[in-house]
N, C-alpha and C positions, 0 to 999 in steps of 0.2 A: 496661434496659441502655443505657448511654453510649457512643457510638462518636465516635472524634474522629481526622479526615482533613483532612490539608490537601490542597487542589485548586487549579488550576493560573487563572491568571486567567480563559481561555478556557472552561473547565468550569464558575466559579463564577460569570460571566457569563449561560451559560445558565442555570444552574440557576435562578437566581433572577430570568430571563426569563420562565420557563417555573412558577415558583411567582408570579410576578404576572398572567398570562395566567390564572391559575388560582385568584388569591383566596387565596391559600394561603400562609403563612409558608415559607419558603425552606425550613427543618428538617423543616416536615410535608410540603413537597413530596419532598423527598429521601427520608425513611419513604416514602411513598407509592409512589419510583420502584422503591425497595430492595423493597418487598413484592411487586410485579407482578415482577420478578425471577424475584424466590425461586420464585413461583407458577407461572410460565412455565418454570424452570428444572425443578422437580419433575416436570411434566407431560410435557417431552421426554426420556426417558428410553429411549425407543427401545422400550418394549412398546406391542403393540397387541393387540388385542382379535380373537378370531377371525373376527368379522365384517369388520375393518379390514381383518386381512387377504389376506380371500379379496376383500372389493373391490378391495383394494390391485393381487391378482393379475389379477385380471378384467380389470383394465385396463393393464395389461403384455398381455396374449394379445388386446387386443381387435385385431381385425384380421389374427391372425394366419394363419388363414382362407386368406387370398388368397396367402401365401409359399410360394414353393418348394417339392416335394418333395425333400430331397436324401437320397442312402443316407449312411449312417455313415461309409463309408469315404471321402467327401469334408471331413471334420473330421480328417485324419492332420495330425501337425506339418508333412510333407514339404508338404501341400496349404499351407500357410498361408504357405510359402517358395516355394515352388514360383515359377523364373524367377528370384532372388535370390540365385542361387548366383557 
């Protein structure tokens, strides 16, 4: 597939800063930028894994330990205004 973009002086400046750093023809740098993209975009999709996350949570509660006991009835909306009036 051909894809064909005009880019802005600033853009094409780097691009083909960053494909001579690199060895690389301007064209196959930009393939190259476009497929780690693609790759990275695939992969954040927002699922994890159940081991993810129960780590994930593990480390949200860590410490949690040490906080307050409070009763329930100090979470009322009136508690969270309370003095605001």
């Amino acid at each position: 597939m051909t894809i064909r973009i005009e880019l802005n002086p600033e853009i094409e400046a780097q691009l083909v800063a960053g494909a001579q750093a690199r060895g690389l023809a301007p064209a196959e740098y930009a393939e190259n930028l476009l497929r780690d993209a693609i790759a990275s975009h695939g992969e954040s999709q927002g699922r994890l894994s159940v081991e993810e996350l129960h780590a994930m949570l593990d480390a949200i509660a860590e410490g949690s330990d040490n906080l307050p006991k409070l009763p329930t009835m100090a979470f009322t909306r009136e508690s969270f205004y309370e003095g605001r009036l």
